[in-house]
Backbone of each chain as ProteinMPNN parsed JSONL, in Angstrom:
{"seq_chain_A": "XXXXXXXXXXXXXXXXXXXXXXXXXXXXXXXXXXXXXXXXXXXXXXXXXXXXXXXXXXXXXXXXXXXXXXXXXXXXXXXXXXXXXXXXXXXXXXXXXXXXXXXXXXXXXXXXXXXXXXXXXXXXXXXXXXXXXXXXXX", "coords_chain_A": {"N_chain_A": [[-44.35, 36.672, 16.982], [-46.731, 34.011, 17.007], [-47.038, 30.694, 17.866], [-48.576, 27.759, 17.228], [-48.103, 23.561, 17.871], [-48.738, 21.276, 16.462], [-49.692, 17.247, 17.315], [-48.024, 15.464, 15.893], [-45.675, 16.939, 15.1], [-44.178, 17.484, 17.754], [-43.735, 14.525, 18.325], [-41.98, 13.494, 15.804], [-39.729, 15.022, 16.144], [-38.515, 13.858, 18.453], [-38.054, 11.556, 17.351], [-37.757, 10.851, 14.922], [-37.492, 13.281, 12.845], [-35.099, 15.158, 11.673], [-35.477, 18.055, 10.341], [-37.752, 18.348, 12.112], [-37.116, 19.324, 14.566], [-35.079, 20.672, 13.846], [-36.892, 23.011, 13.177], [-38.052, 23.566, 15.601], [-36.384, 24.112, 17.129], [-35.13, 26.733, 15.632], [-37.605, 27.845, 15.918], [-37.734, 28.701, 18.97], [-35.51, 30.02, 19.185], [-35.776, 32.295, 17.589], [-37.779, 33.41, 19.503], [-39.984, 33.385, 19.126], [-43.18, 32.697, 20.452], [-44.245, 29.94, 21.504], [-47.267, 27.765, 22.408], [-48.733, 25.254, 23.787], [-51.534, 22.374, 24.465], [-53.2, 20.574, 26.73], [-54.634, 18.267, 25.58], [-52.422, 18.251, 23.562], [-50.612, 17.012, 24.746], [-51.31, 14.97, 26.201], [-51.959, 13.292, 23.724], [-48.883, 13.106, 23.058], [-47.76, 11.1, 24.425], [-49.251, 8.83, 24.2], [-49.715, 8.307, 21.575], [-46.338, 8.09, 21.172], [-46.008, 5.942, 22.846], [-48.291, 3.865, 23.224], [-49.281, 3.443, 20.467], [-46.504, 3.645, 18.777], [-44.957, 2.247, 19.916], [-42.868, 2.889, 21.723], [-40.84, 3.256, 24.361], [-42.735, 3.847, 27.689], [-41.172, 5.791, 29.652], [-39.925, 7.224, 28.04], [-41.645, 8.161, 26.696], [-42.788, 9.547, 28.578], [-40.784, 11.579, 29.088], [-40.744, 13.062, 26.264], [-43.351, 14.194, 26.495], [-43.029, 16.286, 29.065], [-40.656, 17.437, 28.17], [-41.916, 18.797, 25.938], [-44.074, 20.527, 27.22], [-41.979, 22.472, 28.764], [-41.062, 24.062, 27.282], [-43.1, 25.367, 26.487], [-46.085, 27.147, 26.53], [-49.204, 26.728, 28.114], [-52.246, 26.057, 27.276], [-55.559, 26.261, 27.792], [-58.244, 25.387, 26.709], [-61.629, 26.401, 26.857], [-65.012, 25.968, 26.852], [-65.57, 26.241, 23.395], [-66.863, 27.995, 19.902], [-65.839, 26.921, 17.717], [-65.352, 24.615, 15.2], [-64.357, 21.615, 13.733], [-65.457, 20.98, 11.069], [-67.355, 17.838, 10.028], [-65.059, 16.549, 11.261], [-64.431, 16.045, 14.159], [-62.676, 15.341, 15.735], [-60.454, 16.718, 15.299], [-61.236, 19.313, 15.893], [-59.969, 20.075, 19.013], [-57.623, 20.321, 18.745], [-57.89, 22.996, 16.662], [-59.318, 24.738, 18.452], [-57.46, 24.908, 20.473], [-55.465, 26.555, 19.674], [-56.503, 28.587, 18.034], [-57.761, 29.666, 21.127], [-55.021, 30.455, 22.108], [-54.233, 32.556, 20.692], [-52.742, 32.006, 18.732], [-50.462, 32.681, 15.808], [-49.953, 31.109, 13.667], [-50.746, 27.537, 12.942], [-49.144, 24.34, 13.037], [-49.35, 21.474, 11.656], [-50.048, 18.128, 9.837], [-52.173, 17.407, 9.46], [-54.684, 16.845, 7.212], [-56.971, 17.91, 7.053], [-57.165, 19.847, 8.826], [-55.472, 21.626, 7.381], [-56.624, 22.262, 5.649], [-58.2, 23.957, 5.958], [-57.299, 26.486, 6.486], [-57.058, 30.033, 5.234], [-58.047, 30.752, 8.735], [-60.381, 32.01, 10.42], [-57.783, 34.606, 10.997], [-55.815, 32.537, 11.802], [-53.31, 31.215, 10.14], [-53.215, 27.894, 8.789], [-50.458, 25.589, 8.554], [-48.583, 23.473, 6.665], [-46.025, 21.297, 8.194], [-43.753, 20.738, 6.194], [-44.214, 23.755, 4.94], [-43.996, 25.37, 7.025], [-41.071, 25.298, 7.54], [-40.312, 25.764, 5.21], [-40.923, 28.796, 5.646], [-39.333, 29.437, 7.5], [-36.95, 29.36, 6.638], [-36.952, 31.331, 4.16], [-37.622, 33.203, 6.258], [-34.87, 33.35, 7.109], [-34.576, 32.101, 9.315], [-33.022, 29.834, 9.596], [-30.53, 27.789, 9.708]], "CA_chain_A": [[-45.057, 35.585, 16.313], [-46.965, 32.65, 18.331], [-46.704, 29.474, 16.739], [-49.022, 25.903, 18.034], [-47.319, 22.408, 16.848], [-49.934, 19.782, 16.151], [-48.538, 16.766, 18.401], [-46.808, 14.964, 14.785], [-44.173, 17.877, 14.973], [-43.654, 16.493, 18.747], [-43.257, 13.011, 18.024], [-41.245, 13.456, 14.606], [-38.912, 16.074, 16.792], [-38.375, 12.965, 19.087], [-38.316, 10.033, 16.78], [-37.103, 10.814, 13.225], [-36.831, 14.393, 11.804], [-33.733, 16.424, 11.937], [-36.642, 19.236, 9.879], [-38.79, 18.616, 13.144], [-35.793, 19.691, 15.421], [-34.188, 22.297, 13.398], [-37.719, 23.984, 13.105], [-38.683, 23.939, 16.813], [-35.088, 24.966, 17.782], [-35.498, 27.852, 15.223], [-38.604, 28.758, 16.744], [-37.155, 28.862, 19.959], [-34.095, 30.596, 19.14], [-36.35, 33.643, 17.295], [-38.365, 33.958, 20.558], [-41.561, 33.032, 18.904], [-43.777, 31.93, 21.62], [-44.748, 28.216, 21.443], [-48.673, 27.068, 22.628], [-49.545, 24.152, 24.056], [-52.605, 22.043, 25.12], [-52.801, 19.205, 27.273], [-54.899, 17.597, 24.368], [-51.719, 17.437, 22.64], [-49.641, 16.411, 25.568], [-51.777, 13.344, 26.007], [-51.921, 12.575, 22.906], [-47.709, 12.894, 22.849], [-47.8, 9.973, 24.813], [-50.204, 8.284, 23.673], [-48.958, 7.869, 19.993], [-45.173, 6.787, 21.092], [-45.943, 4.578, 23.863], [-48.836, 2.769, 22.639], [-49.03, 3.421, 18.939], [-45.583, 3.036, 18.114], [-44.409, 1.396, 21.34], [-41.735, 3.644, 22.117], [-41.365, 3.471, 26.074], [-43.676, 4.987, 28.407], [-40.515, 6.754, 30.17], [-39.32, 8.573, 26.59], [-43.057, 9.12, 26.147], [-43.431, 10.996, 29.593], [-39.531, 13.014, 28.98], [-40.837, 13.961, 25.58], [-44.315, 15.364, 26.847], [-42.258, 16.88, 29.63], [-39.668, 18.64, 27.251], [-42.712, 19.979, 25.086], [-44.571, 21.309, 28.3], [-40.885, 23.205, 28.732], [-40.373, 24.722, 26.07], [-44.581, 26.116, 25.499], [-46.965, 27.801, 26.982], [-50.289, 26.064, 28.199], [-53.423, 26.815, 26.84], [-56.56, 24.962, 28.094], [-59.21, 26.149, 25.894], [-62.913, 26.075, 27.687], [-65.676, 25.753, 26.006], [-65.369, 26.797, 22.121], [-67.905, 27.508, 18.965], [-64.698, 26.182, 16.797], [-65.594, 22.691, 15.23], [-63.764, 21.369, 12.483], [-66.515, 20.297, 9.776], [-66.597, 16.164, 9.967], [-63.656, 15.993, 11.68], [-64.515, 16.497, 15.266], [-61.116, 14.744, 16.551], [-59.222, 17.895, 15.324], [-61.314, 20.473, 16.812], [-59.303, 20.429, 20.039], [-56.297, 21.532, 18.37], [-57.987, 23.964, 16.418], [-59.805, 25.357, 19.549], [-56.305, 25.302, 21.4], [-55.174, 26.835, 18.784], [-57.535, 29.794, 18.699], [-57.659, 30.237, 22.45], [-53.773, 30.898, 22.455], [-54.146, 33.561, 20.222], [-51.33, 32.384, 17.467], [-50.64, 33.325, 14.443], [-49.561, 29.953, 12.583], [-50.829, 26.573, 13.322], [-48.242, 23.695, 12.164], [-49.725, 20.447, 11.006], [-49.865, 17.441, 8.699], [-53.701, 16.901, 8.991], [-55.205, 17.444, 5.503], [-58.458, 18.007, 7.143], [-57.019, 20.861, 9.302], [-54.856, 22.16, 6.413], [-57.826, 22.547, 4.491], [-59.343, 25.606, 6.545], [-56.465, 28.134, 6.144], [-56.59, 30.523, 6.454], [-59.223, 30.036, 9.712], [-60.091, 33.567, 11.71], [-56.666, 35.183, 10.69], [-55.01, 31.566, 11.836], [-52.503, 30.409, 9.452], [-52.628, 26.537, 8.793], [-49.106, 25.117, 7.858], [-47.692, 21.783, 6.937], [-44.706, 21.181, 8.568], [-42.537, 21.698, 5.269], [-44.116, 25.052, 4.405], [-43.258, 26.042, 7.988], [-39.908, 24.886, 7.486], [-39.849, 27.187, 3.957], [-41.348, 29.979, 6.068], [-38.504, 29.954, 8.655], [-35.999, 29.389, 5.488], [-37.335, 32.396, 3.686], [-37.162, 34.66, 7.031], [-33.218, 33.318, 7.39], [-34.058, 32.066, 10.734], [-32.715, 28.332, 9.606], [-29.214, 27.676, 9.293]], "C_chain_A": [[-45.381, 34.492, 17.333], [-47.402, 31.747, 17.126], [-47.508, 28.579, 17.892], [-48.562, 24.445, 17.25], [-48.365, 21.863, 17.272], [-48.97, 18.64, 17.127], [-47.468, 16.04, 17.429], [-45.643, 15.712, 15.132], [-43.309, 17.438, 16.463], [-42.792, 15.247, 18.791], [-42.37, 13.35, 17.284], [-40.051, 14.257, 15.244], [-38.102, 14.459, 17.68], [-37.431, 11.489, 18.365], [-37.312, 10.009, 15.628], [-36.414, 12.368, 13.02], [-35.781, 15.698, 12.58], [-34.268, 17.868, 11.205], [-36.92, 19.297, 11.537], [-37.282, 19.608, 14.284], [-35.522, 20.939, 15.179], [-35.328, 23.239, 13.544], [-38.765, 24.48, 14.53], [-37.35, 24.285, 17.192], [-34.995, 26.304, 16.903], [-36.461, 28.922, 15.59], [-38.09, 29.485, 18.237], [-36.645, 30.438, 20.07], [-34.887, 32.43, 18.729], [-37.148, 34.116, 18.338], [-39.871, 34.149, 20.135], [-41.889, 32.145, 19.859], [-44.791, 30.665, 21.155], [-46.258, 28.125, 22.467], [-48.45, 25.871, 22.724], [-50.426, 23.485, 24.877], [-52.216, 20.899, 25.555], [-53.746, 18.235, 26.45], [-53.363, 17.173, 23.719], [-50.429, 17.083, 23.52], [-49.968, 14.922, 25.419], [-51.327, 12.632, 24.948], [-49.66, 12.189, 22.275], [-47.209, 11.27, 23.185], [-48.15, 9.008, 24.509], [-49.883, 7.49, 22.106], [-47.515, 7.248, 20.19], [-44.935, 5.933, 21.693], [-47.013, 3.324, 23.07], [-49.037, 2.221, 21.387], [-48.206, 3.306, 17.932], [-44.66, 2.408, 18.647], [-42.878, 1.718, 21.49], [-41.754, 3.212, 23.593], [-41.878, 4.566, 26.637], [-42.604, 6.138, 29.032], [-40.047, 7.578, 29.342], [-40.957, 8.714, 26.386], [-43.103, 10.312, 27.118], [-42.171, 12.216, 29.168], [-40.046, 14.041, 27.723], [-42.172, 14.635, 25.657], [-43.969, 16.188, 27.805], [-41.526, 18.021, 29.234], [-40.831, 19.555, 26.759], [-43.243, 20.91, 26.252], [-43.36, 22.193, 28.256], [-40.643, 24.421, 28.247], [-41.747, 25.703, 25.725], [-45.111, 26.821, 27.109], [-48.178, 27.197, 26.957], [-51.398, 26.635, 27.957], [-54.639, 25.855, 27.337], [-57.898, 25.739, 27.767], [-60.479, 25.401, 27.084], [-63.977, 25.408, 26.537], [-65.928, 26.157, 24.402], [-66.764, 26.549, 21.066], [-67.271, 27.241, 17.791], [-65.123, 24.838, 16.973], [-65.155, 22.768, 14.099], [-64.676, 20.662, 11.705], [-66.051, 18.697, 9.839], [-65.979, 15.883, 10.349], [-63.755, 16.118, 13.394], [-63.1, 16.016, 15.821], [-60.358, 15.438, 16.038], [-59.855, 18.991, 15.757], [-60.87, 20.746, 18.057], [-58.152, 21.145, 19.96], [-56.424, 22.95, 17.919], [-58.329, 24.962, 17.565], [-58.615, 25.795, 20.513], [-56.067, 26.795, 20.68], [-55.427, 28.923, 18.983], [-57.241, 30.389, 20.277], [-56.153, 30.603, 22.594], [-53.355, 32.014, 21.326], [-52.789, 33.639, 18.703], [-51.714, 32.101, 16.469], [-50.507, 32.177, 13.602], [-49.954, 28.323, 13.994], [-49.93, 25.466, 12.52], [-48.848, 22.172, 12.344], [-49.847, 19.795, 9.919], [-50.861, 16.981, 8.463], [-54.032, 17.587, 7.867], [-56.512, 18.459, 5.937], [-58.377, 19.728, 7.769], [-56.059, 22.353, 7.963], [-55.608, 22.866, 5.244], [-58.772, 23.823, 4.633], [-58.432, 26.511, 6.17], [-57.129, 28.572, 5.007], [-58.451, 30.52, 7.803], [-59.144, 31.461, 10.381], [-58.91, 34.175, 11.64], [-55.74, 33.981, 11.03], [-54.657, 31.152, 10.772], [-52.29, 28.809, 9.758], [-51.754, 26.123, 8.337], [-48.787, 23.756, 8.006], [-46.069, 22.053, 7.458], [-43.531, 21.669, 7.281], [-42.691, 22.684, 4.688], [-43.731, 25.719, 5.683], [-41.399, 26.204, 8.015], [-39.409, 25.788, 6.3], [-40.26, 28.535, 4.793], [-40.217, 30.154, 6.617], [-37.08, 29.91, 7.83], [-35.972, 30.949, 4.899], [-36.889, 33.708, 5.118], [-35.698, 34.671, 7.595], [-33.365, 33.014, 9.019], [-33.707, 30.329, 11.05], [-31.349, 28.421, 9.123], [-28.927, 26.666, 7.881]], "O_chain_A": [[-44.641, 34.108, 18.239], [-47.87, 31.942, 16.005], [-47.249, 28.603, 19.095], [-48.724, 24.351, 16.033], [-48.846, 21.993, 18.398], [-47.867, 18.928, 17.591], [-46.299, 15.913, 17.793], [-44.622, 15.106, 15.459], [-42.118, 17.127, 16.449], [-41.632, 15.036, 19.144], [-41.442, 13.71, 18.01], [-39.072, 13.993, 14.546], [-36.988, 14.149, 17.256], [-36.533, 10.763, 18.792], [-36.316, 9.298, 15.492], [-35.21, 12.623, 13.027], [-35.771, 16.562, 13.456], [-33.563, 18.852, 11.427], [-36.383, 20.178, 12.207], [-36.957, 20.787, 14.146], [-35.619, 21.959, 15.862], [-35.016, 24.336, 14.008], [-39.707, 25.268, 14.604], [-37.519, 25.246, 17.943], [-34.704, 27.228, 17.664], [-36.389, 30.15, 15.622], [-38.118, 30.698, 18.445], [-37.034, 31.464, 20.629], [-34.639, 33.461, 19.356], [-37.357, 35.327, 18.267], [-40.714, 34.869, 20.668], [-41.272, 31.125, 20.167], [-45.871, 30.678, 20.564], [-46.015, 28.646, 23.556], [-47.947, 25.288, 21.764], [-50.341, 23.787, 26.068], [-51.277, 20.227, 25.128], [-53.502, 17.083, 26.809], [-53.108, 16.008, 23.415], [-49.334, 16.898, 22.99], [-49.358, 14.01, 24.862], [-50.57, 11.663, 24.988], [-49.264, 11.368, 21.448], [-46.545, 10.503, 22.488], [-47.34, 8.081, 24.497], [-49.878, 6.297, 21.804], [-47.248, 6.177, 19.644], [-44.019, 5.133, 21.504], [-46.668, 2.269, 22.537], [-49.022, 1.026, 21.092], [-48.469, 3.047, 16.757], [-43.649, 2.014, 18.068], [-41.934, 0.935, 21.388], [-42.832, 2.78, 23.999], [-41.706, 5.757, 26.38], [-42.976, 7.311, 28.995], [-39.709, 8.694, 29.738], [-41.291, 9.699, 25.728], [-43.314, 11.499, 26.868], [-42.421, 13.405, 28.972], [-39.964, 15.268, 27.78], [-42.295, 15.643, 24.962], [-44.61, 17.227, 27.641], [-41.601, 19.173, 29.663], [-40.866, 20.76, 27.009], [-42.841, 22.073, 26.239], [-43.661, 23.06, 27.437], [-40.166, 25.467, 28.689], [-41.658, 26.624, 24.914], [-44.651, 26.903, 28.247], [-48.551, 26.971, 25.805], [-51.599, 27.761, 28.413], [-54.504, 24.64, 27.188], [-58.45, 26.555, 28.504], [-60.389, 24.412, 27.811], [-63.744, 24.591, 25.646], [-67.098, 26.539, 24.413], [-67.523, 25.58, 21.112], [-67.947, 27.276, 16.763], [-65.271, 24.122, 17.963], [-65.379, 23.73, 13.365], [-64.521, 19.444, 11.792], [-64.894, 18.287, 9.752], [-65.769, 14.69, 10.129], [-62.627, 16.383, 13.811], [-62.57, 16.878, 16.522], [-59.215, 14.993, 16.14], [-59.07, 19.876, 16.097], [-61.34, 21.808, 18.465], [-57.711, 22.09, 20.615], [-55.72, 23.889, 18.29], [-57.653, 25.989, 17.642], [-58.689, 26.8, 21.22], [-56.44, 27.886, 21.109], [-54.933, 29.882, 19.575], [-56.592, 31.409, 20.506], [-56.088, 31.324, 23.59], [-52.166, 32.277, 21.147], [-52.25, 34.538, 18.058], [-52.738, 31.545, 16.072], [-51.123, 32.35, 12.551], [-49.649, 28.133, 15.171], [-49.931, 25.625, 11.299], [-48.695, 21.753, 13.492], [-49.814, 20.45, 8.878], [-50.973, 16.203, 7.516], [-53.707, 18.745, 7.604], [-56.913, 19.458, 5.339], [-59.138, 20.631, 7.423], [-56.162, 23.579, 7.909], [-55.315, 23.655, 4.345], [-59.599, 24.406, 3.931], [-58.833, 27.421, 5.444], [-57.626, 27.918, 4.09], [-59.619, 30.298, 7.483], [-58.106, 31.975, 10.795], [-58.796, 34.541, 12.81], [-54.621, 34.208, 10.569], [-55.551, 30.602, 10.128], [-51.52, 28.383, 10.619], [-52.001, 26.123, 7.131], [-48.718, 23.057, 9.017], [-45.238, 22.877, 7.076], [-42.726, 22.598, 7.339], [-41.818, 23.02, 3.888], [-43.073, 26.745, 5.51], [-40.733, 27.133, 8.472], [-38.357, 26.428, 6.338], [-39.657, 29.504, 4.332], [-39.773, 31.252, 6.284], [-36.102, 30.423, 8.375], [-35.031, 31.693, 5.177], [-36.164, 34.7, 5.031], [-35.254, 35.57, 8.309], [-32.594, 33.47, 9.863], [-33.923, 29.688, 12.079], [-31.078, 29.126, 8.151], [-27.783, 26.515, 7.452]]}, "seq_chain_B": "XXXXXXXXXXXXXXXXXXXXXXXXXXXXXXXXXXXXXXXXXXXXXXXXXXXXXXXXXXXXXXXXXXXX", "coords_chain_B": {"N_chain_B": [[-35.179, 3.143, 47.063], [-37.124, 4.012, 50.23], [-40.422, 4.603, 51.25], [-40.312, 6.46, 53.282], [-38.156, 7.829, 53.095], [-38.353, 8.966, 50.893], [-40.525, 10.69, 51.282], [-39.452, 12.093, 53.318], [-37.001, 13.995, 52.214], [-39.35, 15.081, 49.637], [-41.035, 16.692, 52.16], [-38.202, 18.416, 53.235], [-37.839, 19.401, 50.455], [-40.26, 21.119, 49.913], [-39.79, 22.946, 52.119], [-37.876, 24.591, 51.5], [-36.067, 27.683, 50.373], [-37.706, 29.901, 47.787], [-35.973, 30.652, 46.022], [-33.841, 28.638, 45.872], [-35.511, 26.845, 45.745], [-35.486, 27.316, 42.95], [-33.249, 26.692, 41.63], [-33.063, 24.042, 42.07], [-35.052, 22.935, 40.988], [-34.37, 23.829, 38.261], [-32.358, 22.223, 37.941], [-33.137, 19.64, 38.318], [-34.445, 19.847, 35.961], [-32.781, 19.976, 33.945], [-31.612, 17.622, 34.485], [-33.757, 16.004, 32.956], [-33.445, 17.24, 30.831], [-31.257, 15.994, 29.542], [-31.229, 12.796, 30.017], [-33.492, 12.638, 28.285], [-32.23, 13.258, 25.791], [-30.281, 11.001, 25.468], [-31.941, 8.93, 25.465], [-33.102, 9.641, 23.42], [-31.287, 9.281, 21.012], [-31.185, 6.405, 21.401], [-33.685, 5.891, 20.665], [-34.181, 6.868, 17.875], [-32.387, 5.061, 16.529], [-34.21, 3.01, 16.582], [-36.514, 3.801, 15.536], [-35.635, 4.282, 12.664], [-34.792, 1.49, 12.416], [-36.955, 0.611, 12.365], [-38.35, 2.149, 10.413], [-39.508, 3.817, 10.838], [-40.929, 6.986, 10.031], [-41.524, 10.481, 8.652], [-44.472, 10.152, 7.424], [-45.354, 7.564, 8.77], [-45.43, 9.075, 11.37], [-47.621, 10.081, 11.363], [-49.859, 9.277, 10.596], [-50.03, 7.233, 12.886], [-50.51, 9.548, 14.857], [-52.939, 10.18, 13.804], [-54.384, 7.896, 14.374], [-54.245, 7.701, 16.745], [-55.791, 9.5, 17.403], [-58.567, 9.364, 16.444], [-59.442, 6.899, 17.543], [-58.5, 4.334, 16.254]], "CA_chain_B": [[-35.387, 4.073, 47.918], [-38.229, 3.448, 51.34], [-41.543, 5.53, 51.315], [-40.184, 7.223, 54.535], [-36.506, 8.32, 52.56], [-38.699, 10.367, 49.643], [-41.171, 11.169, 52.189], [-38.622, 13.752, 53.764], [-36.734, 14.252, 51.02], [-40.211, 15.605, 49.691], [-40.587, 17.507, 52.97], [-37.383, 19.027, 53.167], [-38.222, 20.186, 49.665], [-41.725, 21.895, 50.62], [-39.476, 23.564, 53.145], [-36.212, 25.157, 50.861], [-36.979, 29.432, 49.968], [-38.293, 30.102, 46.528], [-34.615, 30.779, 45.092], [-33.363, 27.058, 46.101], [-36.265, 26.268, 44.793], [-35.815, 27.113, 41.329], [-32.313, 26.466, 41.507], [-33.591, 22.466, 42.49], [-35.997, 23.04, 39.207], [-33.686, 24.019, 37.148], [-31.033, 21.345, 38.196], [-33.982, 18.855, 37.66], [-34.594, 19.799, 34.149], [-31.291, 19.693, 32.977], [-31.271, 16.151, 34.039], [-34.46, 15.015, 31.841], [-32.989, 16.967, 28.88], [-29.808, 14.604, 29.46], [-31.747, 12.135, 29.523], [-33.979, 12.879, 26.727], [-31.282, 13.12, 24.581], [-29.908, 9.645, 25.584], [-33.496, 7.848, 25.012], [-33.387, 9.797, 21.798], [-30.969, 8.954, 20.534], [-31.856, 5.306, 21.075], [-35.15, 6.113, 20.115], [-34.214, 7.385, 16.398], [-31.891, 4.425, 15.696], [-34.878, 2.098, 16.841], [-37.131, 3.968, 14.454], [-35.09, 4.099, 11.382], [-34.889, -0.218, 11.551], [-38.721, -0.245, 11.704], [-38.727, 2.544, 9.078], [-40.774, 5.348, 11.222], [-40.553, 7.901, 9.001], [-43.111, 11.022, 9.078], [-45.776, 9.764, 7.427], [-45.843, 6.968, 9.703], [-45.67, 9.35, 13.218], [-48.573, 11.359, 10.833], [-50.787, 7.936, 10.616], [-50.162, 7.285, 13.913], [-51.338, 10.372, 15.718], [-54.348, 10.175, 13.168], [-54.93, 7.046, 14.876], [-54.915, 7.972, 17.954], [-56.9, 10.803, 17.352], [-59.391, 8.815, 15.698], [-59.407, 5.615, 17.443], [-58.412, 3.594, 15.049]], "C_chain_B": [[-36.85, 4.042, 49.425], [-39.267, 4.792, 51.297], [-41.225, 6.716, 52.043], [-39.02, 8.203, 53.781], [-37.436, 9.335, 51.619], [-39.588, 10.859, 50.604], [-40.526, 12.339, 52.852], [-37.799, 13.908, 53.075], [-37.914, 15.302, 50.28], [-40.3, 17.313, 50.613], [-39.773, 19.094, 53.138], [-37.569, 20.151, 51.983], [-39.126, 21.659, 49.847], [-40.747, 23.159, 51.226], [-38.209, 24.944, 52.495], [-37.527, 26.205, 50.642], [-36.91, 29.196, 48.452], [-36.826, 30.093, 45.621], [-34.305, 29.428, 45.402], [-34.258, 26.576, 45.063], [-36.111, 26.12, 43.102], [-34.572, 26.553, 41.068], [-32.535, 24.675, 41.624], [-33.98, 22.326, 40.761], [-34.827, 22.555, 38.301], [-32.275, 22.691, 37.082], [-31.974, 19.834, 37.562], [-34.163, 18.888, 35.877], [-33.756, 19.923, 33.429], [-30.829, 18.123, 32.908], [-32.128, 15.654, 33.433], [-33.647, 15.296, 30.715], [-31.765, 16.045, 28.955], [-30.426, 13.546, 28.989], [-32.808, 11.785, 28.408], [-33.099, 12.829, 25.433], [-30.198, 11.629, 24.475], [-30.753, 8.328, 24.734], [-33.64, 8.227, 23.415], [-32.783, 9.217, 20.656], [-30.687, 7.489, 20.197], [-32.862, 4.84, 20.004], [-34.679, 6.006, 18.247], [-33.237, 6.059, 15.982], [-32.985, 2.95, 15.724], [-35.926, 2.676, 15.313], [-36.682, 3.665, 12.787], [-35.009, 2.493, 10.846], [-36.399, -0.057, 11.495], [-38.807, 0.635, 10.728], [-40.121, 3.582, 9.64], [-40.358, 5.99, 10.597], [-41.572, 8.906, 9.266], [-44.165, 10.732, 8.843], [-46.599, 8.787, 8.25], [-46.536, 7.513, 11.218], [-47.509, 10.003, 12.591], [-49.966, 10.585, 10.988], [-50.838, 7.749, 12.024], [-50.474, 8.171, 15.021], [-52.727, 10.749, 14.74], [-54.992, 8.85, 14.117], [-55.719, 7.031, 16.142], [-55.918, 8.777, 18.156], [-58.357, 9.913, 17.34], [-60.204, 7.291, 16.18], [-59.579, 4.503, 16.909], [-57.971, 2.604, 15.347]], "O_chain_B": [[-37.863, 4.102, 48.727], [-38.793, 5.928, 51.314], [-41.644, 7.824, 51.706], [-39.12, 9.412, 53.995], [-37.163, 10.534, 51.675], [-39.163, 11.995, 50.815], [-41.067, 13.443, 52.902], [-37.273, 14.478, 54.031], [-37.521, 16.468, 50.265], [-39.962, 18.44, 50.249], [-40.206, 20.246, 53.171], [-37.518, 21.364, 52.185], [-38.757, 22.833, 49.894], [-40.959, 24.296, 50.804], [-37.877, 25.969, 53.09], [-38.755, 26.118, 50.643], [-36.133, 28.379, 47.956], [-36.764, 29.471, 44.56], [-35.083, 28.904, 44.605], [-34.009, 26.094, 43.958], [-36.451, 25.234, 42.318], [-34.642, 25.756, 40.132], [-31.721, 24.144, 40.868], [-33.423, 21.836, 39.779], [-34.483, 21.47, 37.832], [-31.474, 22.499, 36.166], [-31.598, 19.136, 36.62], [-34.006, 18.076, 34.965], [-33.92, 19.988, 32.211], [-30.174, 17.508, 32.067], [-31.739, 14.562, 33.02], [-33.195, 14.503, 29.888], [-31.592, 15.321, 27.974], [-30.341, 13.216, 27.806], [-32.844, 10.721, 27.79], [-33.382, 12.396, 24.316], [-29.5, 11.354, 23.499], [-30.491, 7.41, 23.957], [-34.07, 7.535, 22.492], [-33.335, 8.779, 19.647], [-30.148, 7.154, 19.143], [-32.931, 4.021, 19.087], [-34.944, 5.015, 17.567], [-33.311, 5.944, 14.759], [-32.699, 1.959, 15.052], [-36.003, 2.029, 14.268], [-37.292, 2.989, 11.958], [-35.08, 2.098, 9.682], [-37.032, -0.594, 10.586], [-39.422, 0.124, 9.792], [-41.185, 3.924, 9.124], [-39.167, 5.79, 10.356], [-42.513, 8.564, 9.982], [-45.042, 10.875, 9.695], [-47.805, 8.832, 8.491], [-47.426, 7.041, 11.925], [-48.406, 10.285, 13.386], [-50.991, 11.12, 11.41], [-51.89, 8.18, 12.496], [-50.708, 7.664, 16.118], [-53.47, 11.659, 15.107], [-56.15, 8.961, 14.519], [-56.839, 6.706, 16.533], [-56.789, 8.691, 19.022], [-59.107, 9.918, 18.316], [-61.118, 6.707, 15.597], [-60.561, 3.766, 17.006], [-57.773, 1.736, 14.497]]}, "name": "protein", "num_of_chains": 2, "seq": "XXXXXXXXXXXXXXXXXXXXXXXXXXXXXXXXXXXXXXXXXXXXXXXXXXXXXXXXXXXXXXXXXXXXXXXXXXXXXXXXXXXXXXXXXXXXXXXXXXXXXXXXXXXXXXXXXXXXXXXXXXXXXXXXXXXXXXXXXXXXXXXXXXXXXXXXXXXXXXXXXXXXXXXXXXXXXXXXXXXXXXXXXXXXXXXXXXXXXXXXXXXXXX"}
């Protein structure tokens, strides 16, 4: 299974949720391969330094850790556009270009295509029932 | 630390065989996650007084997205 986290599941992994945590250390742990773009590196940063004024040095460790832990994808040019929403077609396009099977996000807008080209869109707490259901959550 | 001190430091690096090397790596990235898990746990008791919660981190990378 290849799994891409939207950068929320980042942050919230970081910041607040003991969900976000348990369900990227679950991933892990099952050896589902993690995706990520440097779209949503930036934007890791980006959201807890300036947007919720975390410090820039826990912004860079936690785009650091995610780089770690994924696999980089740097999509080229794509004919993936998210209808109206152009500021989520980068994820989707990552997305796509890394070939996985479940995308995990809390955008409505992106949530709203599943299923997308055989991509699975997931909110964070149906991922969290998915990895419940396959017993790979304690 | 003086430009010249990481400067070969650096160097020296460049210079170690591919096994050192990772063995360096890997010694490196055991000290962010330390420290990641230090800042975090800062981090999360800083959030909880302002009341980050997910919908907030969810608003806030809409923002950014969005420039808002």
């Amino acid at each position: 299974m290849k799994v891409f986290f939207d950068t929320n599941v980042y942050v919230a992994e970081a910041l607040s949720g003991d969900a976000a945590r348990r369900m990227l250390a679950a991933t892990a742990k099952a050896a589902w391969r993690i995706s990520i773009s440097p779209y949503v590196l930036d934007e890791i940063e980006q959201v807890m330094s300036v947007q919720l004024g975390f410090s820039r040095r826990f912004a860079f460790l936690t785009r650091r850790r995610a780089r770690r832990r994924a696999t980089l994808v740097e999509p080229g040019s794509s004919r993936h556009q998210v209808p109206g929403d152009p500021g989520d077609s980068p994820i989707l396009q990552a997305a796509i270009a890394a070939s996985v099977d479940i995308l995990v996000t809390n955008d409505a807008v992106l949530l709203a295509l599943t299923p997308y080209e055989g991509l699975e869109i997931l909110s964070m707490s149906s991922y969290y029932r998915l990895l419940l259901d396959r017993r790979l959550l304690a | 630390m003086s430009h010249t001190a990481v400067d070969e430091i650096l160097a020296r690096i460049k210079e170690l065989p591919d096994d050192d090397r990772l063995v360096l790596n890997e010694f490196l990235a055991q000290e962010e996650e330390a420290e990641w898990h230090e800042e975090a746990a800062k981090a999360r008791e800083q959030a909880k007084t302002q009341g980050i919660d997910q919908q907030v981190i969810d608003r806030a990378v809409q923002a950014v997205r969005y420039g808002e």
